[in-house]
KEVEXVO-187577 format. One record per atom (N, C-alpha, C, O, CB): residue number from 1; residue in one letter; x, y, z. Coordinates in steps of 0.05 Angstrom, whole numbers, plus 5000, padded with zeros to 4 digits. Glycine has a CB too. Layout:
KEVEXVO-187577
R    n  res     x     y     z
R  NUM    a     X     Y     Z
...
end
This chain:
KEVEXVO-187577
R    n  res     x     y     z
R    1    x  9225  5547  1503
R    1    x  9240  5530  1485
R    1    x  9269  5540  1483
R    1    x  9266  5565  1482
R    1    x  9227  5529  1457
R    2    x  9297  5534  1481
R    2    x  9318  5535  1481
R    2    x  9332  5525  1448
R    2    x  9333  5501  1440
R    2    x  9323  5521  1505
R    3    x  9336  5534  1443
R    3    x  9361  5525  1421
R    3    x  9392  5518  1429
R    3    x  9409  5533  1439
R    3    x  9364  5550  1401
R    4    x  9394  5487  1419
R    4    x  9411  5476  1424
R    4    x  9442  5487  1423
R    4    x  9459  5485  1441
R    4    x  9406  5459  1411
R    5    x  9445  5500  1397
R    5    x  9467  5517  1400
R    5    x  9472  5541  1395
R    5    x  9486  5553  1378
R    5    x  9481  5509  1390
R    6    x  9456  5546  1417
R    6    x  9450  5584  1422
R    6    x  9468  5586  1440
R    6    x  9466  5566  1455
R    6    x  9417  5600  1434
R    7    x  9487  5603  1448
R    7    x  9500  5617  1459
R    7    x  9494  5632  1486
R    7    x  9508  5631  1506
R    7    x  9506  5629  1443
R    8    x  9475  5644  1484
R    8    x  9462  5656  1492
R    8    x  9435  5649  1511
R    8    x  9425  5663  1529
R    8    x  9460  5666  1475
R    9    x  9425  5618  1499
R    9    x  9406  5606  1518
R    9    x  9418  5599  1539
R    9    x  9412  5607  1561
R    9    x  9392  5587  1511
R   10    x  9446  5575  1532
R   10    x  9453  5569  1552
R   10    x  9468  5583  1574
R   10    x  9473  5572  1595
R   10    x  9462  5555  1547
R   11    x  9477  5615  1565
R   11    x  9486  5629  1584
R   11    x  9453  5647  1599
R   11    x  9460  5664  1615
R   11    x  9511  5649  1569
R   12    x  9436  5646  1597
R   12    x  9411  5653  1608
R   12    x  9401  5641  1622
R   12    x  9386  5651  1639
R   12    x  9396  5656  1595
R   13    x  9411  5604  1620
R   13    x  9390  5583  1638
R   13    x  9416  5579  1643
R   13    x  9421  5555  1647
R   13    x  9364  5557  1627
R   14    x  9441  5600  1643
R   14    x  9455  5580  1675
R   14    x  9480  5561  1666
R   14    x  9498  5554  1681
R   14    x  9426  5553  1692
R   15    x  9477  5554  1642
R   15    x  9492  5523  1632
R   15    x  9524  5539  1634
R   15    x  9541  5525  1644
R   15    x  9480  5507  1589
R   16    x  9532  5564  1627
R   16    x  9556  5568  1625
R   16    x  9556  5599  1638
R   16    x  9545  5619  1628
R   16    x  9567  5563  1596
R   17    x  9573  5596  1665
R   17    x  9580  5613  1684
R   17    x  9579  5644  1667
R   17    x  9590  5647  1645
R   17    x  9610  5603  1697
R   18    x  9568  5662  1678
R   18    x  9564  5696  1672
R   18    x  9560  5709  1699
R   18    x  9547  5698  1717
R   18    x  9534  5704  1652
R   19    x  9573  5736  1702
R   19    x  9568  5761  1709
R   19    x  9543  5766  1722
R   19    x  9534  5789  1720
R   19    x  9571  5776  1688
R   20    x  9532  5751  1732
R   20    x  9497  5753  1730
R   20    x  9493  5783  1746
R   20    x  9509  5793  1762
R   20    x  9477  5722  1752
R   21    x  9475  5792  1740
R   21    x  9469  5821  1752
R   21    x  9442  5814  1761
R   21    x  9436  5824  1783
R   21    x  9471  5850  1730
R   22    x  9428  5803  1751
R   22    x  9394  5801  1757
R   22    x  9391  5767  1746
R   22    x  9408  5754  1733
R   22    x  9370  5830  1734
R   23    x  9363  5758  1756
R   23    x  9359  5726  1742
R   23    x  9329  5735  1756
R   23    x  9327  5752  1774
R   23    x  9383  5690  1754
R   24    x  9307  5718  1744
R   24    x  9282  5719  1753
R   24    x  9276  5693  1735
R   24    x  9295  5685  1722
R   24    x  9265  5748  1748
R   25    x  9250  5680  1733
R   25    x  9240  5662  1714
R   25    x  9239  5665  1687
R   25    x  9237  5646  1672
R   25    x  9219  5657  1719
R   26    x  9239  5687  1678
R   26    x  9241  5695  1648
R   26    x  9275  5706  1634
R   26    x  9284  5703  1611
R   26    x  9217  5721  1645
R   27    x  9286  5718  1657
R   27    x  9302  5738  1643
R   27    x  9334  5732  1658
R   27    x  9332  5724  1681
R   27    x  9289  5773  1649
R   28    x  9351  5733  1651
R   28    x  9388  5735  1669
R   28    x  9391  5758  1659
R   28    x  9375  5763  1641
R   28    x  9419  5710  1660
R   29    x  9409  5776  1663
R   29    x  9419  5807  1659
R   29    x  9447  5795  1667
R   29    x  9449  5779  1685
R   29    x  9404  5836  1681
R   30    x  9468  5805  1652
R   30    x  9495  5793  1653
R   30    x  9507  5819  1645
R   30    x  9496  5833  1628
R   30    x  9503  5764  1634
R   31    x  9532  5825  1660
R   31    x  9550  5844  1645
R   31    x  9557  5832  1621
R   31    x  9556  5807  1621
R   31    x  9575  5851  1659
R   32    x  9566  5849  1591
R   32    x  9571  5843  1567
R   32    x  9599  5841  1573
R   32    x  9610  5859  1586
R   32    x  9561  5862  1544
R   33    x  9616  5815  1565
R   33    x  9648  5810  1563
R   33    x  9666  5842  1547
R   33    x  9688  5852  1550
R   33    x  9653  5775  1539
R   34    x  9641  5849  1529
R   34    x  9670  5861  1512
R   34    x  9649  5882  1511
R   34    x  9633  5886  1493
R   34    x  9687  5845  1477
R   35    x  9653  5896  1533
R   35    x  9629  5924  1540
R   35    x  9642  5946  1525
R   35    x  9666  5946  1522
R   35    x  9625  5936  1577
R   36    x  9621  5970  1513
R   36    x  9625  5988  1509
R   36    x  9626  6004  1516
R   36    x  9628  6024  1503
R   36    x  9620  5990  1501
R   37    x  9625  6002  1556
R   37    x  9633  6021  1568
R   37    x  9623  6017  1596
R   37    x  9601  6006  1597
R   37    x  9625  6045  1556
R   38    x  9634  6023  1623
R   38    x  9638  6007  1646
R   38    x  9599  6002  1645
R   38    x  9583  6019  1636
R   38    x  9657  6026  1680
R   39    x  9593  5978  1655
R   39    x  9568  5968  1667
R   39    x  9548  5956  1640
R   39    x  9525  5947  1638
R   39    x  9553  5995  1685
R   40    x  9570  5962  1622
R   40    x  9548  5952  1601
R   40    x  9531  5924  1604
R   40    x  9542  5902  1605
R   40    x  9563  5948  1574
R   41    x  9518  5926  1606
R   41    x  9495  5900  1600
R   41    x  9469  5888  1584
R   41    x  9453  5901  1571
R   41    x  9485  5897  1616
R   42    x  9470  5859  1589
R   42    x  9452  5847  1566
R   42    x  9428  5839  1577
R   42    x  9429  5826  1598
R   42    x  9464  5824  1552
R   43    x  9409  5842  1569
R   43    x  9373  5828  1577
R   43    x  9375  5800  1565
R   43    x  9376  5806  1541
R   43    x  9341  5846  1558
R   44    x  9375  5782  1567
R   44    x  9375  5758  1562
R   44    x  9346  5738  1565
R   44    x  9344  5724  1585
R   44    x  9395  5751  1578
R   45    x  9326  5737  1545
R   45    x  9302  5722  1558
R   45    x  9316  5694  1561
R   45    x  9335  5685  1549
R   45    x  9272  5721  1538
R   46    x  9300  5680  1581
R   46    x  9312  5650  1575
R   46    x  9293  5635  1563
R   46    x  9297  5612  1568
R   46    x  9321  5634  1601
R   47    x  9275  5637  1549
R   47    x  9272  5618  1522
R   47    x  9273  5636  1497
R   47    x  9271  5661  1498
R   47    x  9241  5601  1521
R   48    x  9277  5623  1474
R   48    x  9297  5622  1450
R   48    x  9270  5646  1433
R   48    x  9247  5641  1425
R   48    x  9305  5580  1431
R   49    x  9279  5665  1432
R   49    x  9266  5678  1403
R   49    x  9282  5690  1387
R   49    x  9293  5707  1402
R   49    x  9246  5700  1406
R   50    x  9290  5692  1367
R   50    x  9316  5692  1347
R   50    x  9312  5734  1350
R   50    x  9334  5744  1346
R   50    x  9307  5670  1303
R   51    x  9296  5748  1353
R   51    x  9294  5779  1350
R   51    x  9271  5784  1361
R   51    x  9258  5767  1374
R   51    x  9295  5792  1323
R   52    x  9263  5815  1355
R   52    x  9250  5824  1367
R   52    x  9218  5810  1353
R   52    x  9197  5810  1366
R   52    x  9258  5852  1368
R   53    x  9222  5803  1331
R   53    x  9192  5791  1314
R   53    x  9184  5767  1323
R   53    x  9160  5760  1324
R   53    x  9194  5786  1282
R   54    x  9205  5753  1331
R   54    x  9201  5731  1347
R   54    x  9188  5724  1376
R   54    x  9174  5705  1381
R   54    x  9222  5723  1348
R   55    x  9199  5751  1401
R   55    x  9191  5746  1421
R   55    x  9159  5756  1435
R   55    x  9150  5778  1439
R   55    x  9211  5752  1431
R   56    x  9152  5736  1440
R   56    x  9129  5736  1448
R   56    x  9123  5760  1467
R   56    x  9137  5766  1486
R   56    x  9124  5712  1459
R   57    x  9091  5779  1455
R   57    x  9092  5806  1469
R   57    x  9088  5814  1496
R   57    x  9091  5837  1504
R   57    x  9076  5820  1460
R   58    x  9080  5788  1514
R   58    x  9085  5791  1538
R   58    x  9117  5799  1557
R   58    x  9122  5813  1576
R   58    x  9074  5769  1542
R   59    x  9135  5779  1538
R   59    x  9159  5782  1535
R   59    x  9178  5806  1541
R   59    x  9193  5812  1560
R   59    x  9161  5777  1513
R   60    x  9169  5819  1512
R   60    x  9176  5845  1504
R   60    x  9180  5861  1517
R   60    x  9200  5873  1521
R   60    x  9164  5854  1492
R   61    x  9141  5863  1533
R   61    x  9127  5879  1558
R   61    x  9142  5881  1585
R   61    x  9148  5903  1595
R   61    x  9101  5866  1566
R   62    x  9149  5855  1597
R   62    x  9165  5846  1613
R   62    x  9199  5867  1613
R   62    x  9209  5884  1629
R   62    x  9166  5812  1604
R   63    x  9210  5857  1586
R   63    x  9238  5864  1575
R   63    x  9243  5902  1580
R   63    x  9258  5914  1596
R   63    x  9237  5854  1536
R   64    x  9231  5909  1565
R   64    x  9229  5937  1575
R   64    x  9224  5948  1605
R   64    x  9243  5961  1613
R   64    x  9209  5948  1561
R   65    x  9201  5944  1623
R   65    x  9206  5947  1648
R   65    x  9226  5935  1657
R   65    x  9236  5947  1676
R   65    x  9189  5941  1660
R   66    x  9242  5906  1648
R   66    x  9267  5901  1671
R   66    x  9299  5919  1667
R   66    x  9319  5920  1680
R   66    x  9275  5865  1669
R   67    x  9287  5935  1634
R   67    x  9305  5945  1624
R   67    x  9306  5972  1641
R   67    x  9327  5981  1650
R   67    x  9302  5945  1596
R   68    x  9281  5985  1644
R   68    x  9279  6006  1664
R   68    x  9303  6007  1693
R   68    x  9323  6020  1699
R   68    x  9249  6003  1675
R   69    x  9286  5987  1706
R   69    x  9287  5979  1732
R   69    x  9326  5976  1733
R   69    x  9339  5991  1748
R   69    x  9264  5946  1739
R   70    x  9341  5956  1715
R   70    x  9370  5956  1714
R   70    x  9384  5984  1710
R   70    x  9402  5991  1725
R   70    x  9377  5937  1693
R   71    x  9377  6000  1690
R   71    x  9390  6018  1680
R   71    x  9382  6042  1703
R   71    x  9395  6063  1703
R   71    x  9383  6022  1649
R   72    x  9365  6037  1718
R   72    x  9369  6068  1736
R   72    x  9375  6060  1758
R   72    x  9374  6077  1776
R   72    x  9343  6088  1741
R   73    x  9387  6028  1766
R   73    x  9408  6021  1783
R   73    x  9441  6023  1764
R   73    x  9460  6021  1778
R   73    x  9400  5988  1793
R   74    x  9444  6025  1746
R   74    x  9466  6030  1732
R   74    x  9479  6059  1729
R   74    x  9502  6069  1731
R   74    x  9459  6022  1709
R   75    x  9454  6064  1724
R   75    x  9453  6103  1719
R   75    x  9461  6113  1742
R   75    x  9481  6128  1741
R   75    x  9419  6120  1713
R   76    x  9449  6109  1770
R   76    x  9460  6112  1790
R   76    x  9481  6106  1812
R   76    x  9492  6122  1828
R   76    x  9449  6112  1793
R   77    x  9483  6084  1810
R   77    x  9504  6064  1826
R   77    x  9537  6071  1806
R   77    x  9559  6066  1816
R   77    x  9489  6022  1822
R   78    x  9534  6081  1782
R   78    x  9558  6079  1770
R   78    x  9560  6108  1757
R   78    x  9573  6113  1737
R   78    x  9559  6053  1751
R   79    x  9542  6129  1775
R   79    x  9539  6157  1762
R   79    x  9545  6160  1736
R   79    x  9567  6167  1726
R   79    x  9554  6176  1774
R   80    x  9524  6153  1723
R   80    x  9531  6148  1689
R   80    x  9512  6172  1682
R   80    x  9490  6175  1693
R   80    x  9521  6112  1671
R   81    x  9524  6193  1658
R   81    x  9506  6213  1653
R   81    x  9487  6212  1631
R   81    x  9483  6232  1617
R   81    x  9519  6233  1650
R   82    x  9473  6186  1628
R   82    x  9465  6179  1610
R   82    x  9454  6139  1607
R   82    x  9461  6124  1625
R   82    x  9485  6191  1595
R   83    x  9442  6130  1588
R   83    x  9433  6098  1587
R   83    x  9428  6105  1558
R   83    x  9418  6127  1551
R   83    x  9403  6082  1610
R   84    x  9434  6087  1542
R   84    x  9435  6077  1512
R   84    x  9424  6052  1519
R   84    x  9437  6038  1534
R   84    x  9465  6075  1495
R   85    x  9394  6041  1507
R   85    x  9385  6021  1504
R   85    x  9381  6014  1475
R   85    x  9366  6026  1459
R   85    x  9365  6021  1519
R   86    x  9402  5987  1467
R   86    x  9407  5984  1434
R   86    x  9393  5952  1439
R   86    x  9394  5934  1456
R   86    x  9450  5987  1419
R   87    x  9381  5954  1417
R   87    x  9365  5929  1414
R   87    x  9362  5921  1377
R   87    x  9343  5930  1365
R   87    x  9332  5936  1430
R   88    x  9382  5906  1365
R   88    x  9385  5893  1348
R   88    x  9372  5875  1334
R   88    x  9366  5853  1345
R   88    x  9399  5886  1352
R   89    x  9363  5881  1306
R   89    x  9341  5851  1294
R   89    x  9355  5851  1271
R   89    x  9357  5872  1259
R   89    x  9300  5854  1287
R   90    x  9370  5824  1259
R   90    x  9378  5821  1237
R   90    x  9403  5828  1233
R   90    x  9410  5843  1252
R   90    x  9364  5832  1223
R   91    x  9424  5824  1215
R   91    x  9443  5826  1203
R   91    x  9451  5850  1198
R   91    x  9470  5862  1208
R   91    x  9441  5814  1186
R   92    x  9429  5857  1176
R   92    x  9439  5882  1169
R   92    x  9434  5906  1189
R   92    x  9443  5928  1183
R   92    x  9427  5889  1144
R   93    x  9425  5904  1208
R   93    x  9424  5919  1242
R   93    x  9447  5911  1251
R   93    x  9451  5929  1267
R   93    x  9399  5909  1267
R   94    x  9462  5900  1253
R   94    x  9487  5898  1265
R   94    x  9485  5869  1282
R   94    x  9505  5858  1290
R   94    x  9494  5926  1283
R   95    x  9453  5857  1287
R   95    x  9460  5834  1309
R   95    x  9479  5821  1296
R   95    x  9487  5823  1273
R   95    x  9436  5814  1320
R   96    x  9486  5801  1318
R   96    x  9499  5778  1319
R   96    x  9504  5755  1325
R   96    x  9519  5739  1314
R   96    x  9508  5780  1323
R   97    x  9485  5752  1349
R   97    x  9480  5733  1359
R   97    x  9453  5736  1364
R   97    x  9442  5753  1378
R   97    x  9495  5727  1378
R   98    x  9440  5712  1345
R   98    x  9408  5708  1338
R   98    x  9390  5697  1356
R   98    x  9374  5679  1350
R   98    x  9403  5693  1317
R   99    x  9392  5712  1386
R   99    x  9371  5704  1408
R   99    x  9371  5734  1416
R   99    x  9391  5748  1417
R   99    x  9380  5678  1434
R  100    x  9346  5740  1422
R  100    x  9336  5768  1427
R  100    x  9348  5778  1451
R  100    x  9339  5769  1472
R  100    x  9307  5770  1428
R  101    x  9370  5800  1450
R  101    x  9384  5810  1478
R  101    x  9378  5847  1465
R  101    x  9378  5861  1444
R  101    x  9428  5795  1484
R  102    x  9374  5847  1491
R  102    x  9376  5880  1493
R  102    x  9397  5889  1510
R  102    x  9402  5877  1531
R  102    x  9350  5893  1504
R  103    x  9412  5914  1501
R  103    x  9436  5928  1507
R  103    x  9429  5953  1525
R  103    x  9411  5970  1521
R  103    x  9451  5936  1481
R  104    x  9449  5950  1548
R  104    x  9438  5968  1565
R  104    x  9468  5980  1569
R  104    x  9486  5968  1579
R  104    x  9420  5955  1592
R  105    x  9469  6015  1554
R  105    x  9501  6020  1562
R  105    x  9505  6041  1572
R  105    x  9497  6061  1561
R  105    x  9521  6020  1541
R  106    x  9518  6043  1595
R  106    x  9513  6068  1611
R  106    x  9525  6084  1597
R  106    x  9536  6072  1579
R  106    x  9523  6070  1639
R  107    x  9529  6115  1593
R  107    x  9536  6124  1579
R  107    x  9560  6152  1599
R  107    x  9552  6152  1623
R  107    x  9511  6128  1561
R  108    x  9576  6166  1596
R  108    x  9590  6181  1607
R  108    x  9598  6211  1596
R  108    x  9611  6208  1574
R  108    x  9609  6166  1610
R  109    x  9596  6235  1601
R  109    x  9597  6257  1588
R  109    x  9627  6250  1578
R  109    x  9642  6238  1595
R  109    x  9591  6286  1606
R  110    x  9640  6258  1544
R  110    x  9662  6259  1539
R  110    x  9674  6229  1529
R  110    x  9695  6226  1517
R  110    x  9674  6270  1560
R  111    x  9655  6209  1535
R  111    x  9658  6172  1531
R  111    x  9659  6168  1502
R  111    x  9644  6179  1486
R  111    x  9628  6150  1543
R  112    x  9682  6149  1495
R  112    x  9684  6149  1463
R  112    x  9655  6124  1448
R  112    x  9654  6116  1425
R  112    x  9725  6134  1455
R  113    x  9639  6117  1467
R  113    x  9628  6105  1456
R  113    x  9606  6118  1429
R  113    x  9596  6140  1434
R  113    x  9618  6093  1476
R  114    x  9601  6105  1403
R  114    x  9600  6112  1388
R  114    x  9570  6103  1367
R  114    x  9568  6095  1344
R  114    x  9624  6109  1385
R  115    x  9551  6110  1387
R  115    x  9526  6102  1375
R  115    x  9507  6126  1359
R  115    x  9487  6137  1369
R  115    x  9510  6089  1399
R  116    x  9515  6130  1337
R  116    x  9500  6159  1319
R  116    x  9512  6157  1285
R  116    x  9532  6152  1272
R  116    x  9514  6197  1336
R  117    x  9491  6163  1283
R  117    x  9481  6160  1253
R  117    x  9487  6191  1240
R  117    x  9490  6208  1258
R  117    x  9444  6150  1250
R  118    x  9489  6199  1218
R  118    x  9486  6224  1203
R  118    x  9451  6222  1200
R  118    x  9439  6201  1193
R  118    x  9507  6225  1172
R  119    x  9440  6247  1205
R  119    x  9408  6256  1194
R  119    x  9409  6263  1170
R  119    x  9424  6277  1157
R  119    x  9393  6279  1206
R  120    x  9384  6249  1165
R  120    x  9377  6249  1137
R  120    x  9354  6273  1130
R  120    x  9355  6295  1142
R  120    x  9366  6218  1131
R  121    x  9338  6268  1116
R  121    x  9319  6285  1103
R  121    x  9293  6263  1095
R  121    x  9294  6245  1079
R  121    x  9335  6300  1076
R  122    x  9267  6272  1113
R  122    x  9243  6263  1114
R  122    x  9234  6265  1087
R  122    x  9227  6289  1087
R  122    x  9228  6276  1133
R  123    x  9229  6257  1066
R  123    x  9220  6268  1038
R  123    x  9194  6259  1039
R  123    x  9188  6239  1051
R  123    x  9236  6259  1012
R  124    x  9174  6275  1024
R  124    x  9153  6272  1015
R  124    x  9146  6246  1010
R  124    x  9131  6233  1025
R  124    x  9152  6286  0997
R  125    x  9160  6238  0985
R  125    x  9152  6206  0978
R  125    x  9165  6183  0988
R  125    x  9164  6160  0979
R  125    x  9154  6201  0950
R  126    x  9180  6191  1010
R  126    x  9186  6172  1041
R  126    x  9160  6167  1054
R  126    x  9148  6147  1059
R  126    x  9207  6190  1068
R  127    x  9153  6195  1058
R  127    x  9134  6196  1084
R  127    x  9103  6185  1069
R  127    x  9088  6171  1082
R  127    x  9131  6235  1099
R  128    x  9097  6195  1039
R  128    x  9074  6177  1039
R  128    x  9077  6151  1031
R  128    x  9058  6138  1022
R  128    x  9055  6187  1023
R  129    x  9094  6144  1033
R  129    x  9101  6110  1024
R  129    x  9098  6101  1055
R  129    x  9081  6084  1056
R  129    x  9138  6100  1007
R  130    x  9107  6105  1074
R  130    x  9111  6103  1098
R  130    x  9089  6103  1114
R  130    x  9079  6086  1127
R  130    x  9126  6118  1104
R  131    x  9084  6128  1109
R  131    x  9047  6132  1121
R  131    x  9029  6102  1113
R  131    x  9016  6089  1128
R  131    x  9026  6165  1099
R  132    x  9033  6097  1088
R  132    x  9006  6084  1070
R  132    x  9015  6055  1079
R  132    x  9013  6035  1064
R  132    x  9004  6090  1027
R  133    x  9024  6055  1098
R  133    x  9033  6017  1115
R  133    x  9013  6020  1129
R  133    x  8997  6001  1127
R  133    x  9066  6008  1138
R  134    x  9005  6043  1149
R  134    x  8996  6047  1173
R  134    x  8967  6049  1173
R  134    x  8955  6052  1194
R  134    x  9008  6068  1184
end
């Protein structure tokens, strides 16, 4: 299924010219326009699931092995010392565009790219609140 004014479908099924790196029946892999660093790229399913809760787990299954398979042609072909795989659900995660893409960014010793958080502290009544989901 496709959403009409997804961005992102129609650059997956083709409708508006991309970078294509890979295409199969499920998936297009496109360089990202406004990369965070040479070879960056996007997993693109081509039917519509708004995140990761959305896409169907065969999907998913699929998404990760093609994520493999690209990034250690990336890793290598563009001697990158490193792969950052960022995968976004929601707003307050930073997505942006609400069709499920995964980020594939090569990474470089000394590269200003800037994916890290400050560590926190595991607390007790984190961890049994946390635990008692599971």
């Amino acid at each position: 299924m496709l959403e009409n004014n997804c961005i992102f479908c129609k650059i997956a099924n083709g409708e508006i010219p991309s970078a294509t790196l890979y295409e199969d029946d499920m998936f297009r892999v496109i360089l990202d326009l406004n990369p965070a660093a040479k070879g960056h790229a996007l997993i693109l399913p081509k039917k519509h699931a708004a995140d990761l809760f959305e896409l169907p787990d065969e999907t998913a299954a699929k998404a990760i092995v093609l994520a493999k398979k690209i990034a250690g042609v990336l890793k290598t072909g563009l001697h990158a010392d490193g792969i950052n795989l960022v995968q976004n659900n929601g707003e307050a995660a930073g997505q942006t565009v609400f069709h499920y893409h995964m980020h594939l960014i090569p990474r470089y010793q000394g590269d200003k790219v800037n994916i890290n958080w400050v560590p926190g502290t595991l607390t007790e009544e984190d961890k049994k609140e946390i635990l008692a989901l599971f």
